[in-house]
Structures are given as C-alpha cells and as structure tokens.
C-alpha positions as CSV (number, residue, x, y, z in Angstrom):
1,X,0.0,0.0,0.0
2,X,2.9,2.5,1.0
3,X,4.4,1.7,-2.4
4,X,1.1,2.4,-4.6
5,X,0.7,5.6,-2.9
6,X,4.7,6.9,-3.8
7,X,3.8,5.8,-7.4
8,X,0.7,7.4,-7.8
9,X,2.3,10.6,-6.3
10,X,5.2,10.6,-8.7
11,X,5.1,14.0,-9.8
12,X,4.6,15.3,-6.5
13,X,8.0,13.2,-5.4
14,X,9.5,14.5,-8.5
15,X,8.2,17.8,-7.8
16,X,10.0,18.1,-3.8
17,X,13.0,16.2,-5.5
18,X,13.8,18.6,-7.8
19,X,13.4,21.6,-5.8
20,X,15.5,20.4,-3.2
21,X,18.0,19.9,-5.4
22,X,17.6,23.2,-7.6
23,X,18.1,24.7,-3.7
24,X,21.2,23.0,-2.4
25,X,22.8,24.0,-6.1
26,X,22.1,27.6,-5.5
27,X,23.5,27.8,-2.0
28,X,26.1,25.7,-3.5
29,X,26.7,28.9,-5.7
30,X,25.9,31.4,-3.6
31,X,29.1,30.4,-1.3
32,X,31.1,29.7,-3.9
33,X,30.3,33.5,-5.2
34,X,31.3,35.0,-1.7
35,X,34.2,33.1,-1.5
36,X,35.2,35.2,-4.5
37,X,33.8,38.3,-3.2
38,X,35.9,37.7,0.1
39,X,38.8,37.3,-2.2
40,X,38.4,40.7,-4.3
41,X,37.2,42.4,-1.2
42,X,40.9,41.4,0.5
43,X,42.4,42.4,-2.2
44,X,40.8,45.7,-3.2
45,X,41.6,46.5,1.1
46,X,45.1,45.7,0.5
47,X,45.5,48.0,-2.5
48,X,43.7,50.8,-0.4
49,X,46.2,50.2,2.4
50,X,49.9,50.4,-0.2
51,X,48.1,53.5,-1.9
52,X,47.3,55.1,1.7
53,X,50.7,54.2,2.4
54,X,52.2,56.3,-0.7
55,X,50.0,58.7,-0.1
56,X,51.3,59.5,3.3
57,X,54.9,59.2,2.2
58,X,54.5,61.4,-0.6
59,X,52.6,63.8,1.7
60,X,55.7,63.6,3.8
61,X,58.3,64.5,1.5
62,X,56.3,67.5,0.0
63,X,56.6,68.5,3.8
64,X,60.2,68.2,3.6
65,X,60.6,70.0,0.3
66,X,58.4,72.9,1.3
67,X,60.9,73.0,4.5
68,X,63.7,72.8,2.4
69,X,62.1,75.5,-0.1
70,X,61.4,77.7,2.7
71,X,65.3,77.8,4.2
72,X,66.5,78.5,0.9
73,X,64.4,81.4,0.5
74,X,65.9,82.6,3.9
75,X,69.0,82.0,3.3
76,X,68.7,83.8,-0.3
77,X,67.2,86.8,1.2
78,X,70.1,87.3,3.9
79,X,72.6,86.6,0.9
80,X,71.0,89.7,-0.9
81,X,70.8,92.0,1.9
82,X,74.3,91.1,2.3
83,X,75.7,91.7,-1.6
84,X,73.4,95.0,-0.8
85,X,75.3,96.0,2.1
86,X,78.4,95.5,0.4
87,X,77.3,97.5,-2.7
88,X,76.3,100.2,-0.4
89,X,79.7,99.9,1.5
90,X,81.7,99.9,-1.8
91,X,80.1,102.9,-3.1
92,X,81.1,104.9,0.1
C-alpha cells in the first residue's frame, strides 16, 4: 500500500526532488560566489592600504621640500641684503 501511494504521487515526489536539489545547487553557488567576493574584497583592502601608504609618504616628503624651499628662501634673502650691504659699503 505505501508503495502504490509513492507511485501514484510521482510528480509530487518529483516535484519536492527537484526543488530540493535546484536549492542545495544555489546555495552551492551562492558560497562559492562570496568566496570570491571575500577574495576581491581582501584584495581591493590591500590596494587601499599600499596606496594610503604612498600617499602618506608622498605627503611627507612634499613636507620636507616645502621645508627645504622655505630655508633656501631665507638663506637667499640674507645673501641679498648682504651683496646689498656691500654695494652700499663699496660705493662709500
């Protein structure tokens, strides 16, 4: 009796089989898909970190140049008041 039952209920057996199976095969997928995502996420965080990283160096040495920049300006401005003094003293 069980037997007649699951035969005359084929489609209906078919039916739960197959959608079952259609769901393990997209969750299947779906973690196979954020495995990637995981990976390009990692890797797009990495990038984000070297470029920060240059960015803060670069941001440093522009520092340093504007430094440098500004002492040679000083030092050029006493040079010329100097070479003015001793035009002033020559012409005495």
């Amino acid at each position: 009796m069980g037997i007649e039952n699951l035969l005359s209920n084929a489609t209906e057996i078919s039916f739960g089989i197959l959608f079952v199976s259609l769901f393990v095969w997209v969750m299947k997928k779906n973690d196979e898909r954020e495995k990637r995502y995981n990976v390009q996420l990692e890797d797009k965080t990495r990038v984000i970190a070297e470029q920060q990283s240059f960015i803060a160096k670069q941001s440093e040495m522009m520092g340093n140049i504007s430094n440098t920049v500004k002492e040679t300006s000083e030092t050029i401005k006493k040079v010329s008041e100097e070479i003015h003094d001793i035009k002033v003293k020559i012409e005495r």
